[in-house]
C-alpha positions, 0 to 999 in steps of 0.5 A: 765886572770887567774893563771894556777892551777893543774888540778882538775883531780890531786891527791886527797891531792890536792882537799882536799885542796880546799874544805875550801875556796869552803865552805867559798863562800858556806857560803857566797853566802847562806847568800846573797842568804836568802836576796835575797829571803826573799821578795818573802817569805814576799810578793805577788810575783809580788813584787819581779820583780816590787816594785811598783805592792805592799806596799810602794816604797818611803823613806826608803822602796825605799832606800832597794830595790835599795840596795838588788837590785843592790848587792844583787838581782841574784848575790848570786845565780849567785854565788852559781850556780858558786860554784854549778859547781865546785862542780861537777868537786870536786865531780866526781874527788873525786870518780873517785880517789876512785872507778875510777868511778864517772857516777852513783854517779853523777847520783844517787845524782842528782836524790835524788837532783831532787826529793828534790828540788821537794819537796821542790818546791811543799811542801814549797816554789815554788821558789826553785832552787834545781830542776832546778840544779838537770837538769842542772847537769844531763846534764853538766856531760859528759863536766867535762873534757874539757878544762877550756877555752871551759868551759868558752867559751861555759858556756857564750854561754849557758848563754847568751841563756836566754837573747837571748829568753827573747829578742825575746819575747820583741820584738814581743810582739805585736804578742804574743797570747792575753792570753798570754800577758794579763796574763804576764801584770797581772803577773807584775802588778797584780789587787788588787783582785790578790793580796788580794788573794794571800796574803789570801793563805799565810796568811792561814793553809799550805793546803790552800797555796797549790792553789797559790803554785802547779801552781806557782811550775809546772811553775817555773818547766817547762816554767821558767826552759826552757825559763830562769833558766835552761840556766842561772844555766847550762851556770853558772855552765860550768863557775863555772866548768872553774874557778875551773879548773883554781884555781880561787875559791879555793884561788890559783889565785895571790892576784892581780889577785883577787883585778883585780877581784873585781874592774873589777866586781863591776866596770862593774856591777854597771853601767849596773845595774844602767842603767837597774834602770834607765830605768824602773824609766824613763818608769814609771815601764811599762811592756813594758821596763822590758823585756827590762830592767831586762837584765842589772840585769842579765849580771850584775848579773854575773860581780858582782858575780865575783868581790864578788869572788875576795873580797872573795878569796883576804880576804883568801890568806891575812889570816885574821880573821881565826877563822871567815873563820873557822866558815863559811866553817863550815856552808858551808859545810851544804849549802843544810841543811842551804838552806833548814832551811831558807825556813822553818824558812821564811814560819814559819814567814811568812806564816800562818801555823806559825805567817802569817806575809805574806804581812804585809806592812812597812810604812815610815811615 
């Protein structure tokens, strides 16, 4: 599938210089990433699973979500979650060539890396990954040596696990508590009081968002993480792990190699999103068929991230415009600092504590 390249365990010369096109998908998968989010900072968060629970889906309003949704909505954190394990596999071989170590290292990054992304959840904006790629990375680090293939092939296991739950729970649903069940319906299409007073939390000072947004931090924290994000970053970054080891993200792949990449991605992820749209439009944005549905999204999610990979690793082997590749490794190489900036520079727009913009609607009239 993809050229062999030197093991990511070799010399220190040659991980030094993988690190520009690694910081250029950096830099790359940070900008899809703030469009991605930048609806759940504007807007009741039932918005940015269904676009009819707020605002006006028509017109030009309808023409943006299909776009942010079918190339952009999970593809760029799926890519970064990729890159995410690559890093592990660089980060580890690097202090292994130093110190022949790399165990506490890891370790300790990680804990700084958990308490962080806790801080950022619960201080700033509950949709925070951080945490989630902290777990996920205490747990992946005895797997950095296997063989890209295993990587591969268990990283789509794990993977596919949040699939696995989510389509369990679809089909008994008509067995679920009715708490349980009230409160996920509520979750997808919230009443106009639900609404009214998440809007007034945002809208408020940085306390007064504190009651929408410690309850929504600790469930991302803790049932999202388990049911979802935890399988999703874990199986990603074991194939992020592989790809490295082969030379795929770091530009050492053929240049047909790559073009293969991003036809096969994009020619396999258009469909199935497509699809996922199709239904949910047909089944009138019913509860029902989005447990169904979004997992068209998700495996889509992972092809297209691919083929954005093979655009990206294409346009470096071809050269062009280094100056731009330059100045985006260069912001790649700050991705924590930059993903962090975005959620102060976003709450300050919208949220009260600065221009409380949180909910304003956009109308095609």
């Amino acid at each position: 599938m993809v050229a062999e390249a030197p093991h990511a365990d070799g010399p220190l010369a040659t991980l030094a210089s993988r690190i520009s096109s690694l910081d250029v998908l950096r830099r790359f998968a940070l900008l899809g990433i703030l469009l991605m989010n930048v609806q759940s900072f504007s807007m009741p968060i039932a918005a940015y699973f269904n676009p009819t629970a707020y605002g006006d889906f028509s017109g030009l309003n309808a023409i943006v979500w299909f776009l942010v949704h079918v190339f952009i909505d999970q593809k760029f954190m799926t890519l970064f979650s990729l890159l995410f394990g690559a890093g592990i596999i660089l980060f580890t071989s690097r202090a292994e060539e130093r110190t022949g170590h790399s165990a506490a290292l890891h370790y300790r990054r990680m804990f700084w890396l958990l308490v962080f992304g806790a801080a950022h959840a619960y201080l700033l904006w509950y949709g925070d990954i951080l945490y989630t790629y902290a777990v996920a990375a205490f747990l992946l680090y005895p797997f950095r040596r296997a063989a890209p293939r295993k990587l591969l092939i268990g990283g789509l296991i794990v993977f596919a696990m949040a699939t696995a739950i989510g389509l369990g729970m679809a089909a008994t649903i008509t067995s679920w508590p009715a708490e349980m069940e009230e409160q996920a319906r509520a979750d997808w299409s919230p009443t106009e009081e639900q609404v009214a007073a998440e809007i007034n939390a945002y809208r408020s000072g940085w306390s007064g968002q504190l009651a929408h947004r410690l309850p929504m931090a600790l469930y991302v924290e803790t049932e999202i993480l388990l049911m979802y994000w935890g399988w999703k970053a874990a199986g990603l970054m074991l194939i992020g792990m592989a790809l490295f080891k082969w030379g795929v993200l770091s530009a050492k792949s053929s240049v047909r190699t790559y073009r293969r990449m991003a036809a096969g991605g994009f020619g396999v992820a258009v469909p199935l999103i497509l699809i996922g749209v199709a239904l949910n439009v047909t089944a009138g944005w019913s509860f029902e068929m989005s447990l169904w549905s979004s997992h068209f999204n998700y495996w889509g999610s992972l092809a297209m991230a691919l083929g954005y990979v093979g655009i990206v690793m294409w346009w470096i082997r071809a050269g062009a415009w280094p100056a731009l590749q330059g100045r985006l490794a260069a912001v790649g190489r700050t991705a924590f600092t930059n993903y962090i900036l975005q959620t102060i520079l976003a709450t300050s727009l919208f949220y009260g504590h600065g221009f409380g913009l949180f909910g304003s609607e956009w109308t095609t009239e």
